[in-house]
C-alpha positions as CSV (number, residue, x, y, z in Angstrom):
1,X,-1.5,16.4,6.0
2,X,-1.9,13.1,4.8
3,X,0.6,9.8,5.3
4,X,0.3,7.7,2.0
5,X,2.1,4.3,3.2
6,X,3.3,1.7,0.5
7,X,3.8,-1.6,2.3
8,X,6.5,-4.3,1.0
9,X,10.0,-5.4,1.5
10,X,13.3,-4.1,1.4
11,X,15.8,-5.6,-1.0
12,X,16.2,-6.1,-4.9
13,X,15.6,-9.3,-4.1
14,X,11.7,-8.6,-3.7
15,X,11.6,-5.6,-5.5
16,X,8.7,-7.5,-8.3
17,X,6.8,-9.6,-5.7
18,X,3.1,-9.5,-5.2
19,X,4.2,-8.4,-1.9
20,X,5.9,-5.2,-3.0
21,X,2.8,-4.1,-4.9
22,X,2.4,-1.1,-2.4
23,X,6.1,0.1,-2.8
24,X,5.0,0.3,-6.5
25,X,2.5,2.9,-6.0
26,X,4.4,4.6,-3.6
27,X,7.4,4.7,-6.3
28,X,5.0,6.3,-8.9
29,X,3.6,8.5,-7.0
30,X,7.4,9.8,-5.8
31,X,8.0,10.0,-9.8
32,X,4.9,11.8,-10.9
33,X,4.8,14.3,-8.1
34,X,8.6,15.0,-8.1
35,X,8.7,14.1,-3.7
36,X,11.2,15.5,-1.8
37,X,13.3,12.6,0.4
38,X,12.6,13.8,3.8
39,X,13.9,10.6,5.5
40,X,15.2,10.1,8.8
41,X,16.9,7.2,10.2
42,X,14.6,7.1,12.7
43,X,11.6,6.7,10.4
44,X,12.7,3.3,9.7
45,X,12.1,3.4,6.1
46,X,12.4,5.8,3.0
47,X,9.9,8.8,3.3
48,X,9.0,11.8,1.0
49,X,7.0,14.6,0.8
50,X,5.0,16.4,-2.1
51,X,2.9,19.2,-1.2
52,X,-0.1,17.9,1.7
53,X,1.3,14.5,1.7
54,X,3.7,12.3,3.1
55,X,4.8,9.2,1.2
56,X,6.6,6.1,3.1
57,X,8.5,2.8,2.1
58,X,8.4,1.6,5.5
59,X,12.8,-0.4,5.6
60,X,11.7,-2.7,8.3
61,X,10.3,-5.7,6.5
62,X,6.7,-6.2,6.0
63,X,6.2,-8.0,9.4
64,X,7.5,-5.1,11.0
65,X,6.0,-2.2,8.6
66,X,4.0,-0.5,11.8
67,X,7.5,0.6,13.7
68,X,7.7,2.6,10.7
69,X,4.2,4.0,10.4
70,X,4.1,4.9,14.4
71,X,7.3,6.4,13.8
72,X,6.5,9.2,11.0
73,X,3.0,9.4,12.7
74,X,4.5,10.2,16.1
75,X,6.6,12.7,13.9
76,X,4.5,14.6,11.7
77,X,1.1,13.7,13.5
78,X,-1.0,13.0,9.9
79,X,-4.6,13.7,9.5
80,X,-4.8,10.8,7.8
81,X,-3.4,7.4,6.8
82,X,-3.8,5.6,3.8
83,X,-2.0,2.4,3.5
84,X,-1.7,0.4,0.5
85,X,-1.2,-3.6,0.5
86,X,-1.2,-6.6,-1.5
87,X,-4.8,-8.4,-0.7
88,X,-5.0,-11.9,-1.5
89,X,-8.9,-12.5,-1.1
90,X,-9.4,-9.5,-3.9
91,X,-8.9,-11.1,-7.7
92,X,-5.7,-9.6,-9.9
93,X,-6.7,-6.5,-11.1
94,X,-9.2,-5.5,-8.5
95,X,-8.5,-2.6,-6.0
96,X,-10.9,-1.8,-3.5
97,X,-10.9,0.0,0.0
98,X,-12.3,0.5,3.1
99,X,-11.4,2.3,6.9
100,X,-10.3,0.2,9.3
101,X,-11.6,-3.7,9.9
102,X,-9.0,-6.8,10.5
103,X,-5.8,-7.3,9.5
104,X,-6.9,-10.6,7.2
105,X,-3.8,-12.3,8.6
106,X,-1.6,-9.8,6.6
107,X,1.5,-9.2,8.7
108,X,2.1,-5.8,7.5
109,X,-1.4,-4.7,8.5
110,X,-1.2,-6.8,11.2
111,X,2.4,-4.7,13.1
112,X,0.3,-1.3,12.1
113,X,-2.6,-2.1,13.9
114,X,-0.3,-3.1,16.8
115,X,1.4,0.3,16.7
116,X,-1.2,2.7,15.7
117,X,-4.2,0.7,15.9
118,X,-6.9,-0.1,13.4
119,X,-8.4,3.7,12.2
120,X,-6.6,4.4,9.3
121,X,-7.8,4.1,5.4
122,X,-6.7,1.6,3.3
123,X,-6.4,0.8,-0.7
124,X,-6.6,-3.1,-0.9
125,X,-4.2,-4.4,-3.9
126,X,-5.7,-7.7,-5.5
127,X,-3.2,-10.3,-6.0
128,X,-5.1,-13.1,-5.9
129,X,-5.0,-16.6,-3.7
130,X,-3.0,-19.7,-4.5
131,X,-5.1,-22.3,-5.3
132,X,-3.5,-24.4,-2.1
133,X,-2.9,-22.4,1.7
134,X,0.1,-24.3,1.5
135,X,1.4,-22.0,-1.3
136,X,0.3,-18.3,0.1
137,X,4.2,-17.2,1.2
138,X,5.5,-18.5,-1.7
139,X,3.0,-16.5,-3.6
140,X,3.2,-13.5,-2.2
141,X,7.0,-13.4,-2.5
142,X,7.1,-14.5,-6.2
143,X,6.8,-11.5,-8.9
144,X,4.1,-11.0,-11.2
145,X,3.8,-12.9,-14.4
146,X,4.4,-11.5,-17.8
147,X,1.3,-11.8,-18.7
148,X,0.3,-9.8,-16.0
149,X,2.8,-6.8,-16.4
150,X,0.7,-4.6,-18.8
151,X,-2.3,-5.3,-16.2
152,X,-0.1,-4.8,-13.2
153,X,1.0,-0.9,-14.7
154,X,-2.6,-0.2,-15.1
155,X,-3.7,-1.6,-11.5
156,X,-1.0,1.0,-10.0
157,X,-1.9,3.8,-12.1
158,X,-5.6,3.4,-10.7
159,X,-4.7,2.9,-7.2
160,X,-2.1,6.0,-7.4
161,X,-5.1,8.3,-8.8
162,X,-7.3,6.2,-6.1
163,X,-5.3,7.5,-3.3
164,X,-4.6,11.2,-4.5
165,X,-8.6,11.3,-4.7
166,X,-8.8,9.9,-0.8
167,X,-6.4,12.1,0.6
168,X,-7.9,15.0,2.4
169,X,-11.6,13.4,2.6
170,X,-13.9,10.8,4.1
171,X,-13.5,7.6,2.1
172,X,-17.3,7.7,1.9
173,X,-16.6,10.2,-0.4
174,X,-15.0,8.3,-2.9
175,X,-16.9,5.7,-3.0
176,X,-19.3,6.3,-6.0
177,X,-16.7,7.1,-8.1
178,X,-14.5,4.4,-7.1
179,X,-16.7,1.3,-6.2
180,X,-16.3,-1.4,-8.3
181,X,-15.6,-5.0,-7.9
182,X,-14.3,-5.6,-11.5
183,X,-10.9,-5.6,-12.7
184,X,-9.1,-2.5,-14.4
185,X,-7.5,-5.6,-16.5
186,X,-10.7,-5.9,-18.8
């Protein structure tokens, strides 16, 4: 079984943020694959299940996001974990990925690394840096542009075909067919 976690905040009030961008693939993959909501008030966040995988909206705020990971992980004991993230050193329209490595300074990566540790897979989410550090919160809670929209729907589709092709295998095994450092935008 695999444990596809979406990382973002709670709230309608960030439901179009940067931040949220892993909540978005988690809700079109929920959509396309017709999930079950298997969610328990201890999971800490909205969880569904489609076949060999397990898909999770972790409720606890992004600074917070591994209580819910180690939760369902402690639960259902995954073969894997795949978590997907907003990255702000990878340009808009860029995904890429990698197994384990630093948390960046991302807080969500940062609580899930505290509670499960650093061996899971994960599907980086370019949003781009602010031009000052002064500006990176207010960046990563602000919503995408509407010029980026049509972009933005194409980025998630990727990164939702990304992570069906990752679950069950070696991310080595994707790698060829998903390498690229150029945006899905051009």
């Amino acid at each position: 079984m695999t444990l596809i976690v979406g990382l973002g905040n709670p709230t309608d009030k960030y439901k179009n943020n940067r931040h949220n961008i892993g909540f978005m693939v988690i809700d079109k993959l929920v959509n396309d694959h017709n999930a079950t909501n298997i969610t328990k008030a201890s999971f800490k966040g909205f969880l569904f299940k489609s076949k060999n995988l397990l898909l999770l909206k972790p409720m606890t705020f992004m600074n917070l996001s591994g209580e819910s990971v180690q939760a369902v992980d402690s639960y259902y004991k995954p073969d894997q974990i795949i978590v997907i993230h907003d990255e702000l050193d990878v340009s808009f329209g860029e995904i890429r990925f990698k197994n384990g490595g630093s948390h960046g300074g991302h807080n969500g990566l940062r609580s899930i690394d505290a509670n499960i540790g650093v061996d899971y897979d994960r599907i980086r989410m370019g949003i781009s840096r602010p031009e000052f550090k002064s500006g990176v919160t207010k960046h990563v809670l602000s919503d995408f542009s509407k010029e980026q929209q049509p972009c933005l729907k194409t980025v998630i589709e990727k990164a939702s075909e990304i992570v069906l092709d990752l679950a069950g295998v070696e991310i080595k095994s994707i790698q060829q067919k998903h390498a690229s450092k150029k945006s899905y935008c051009e």
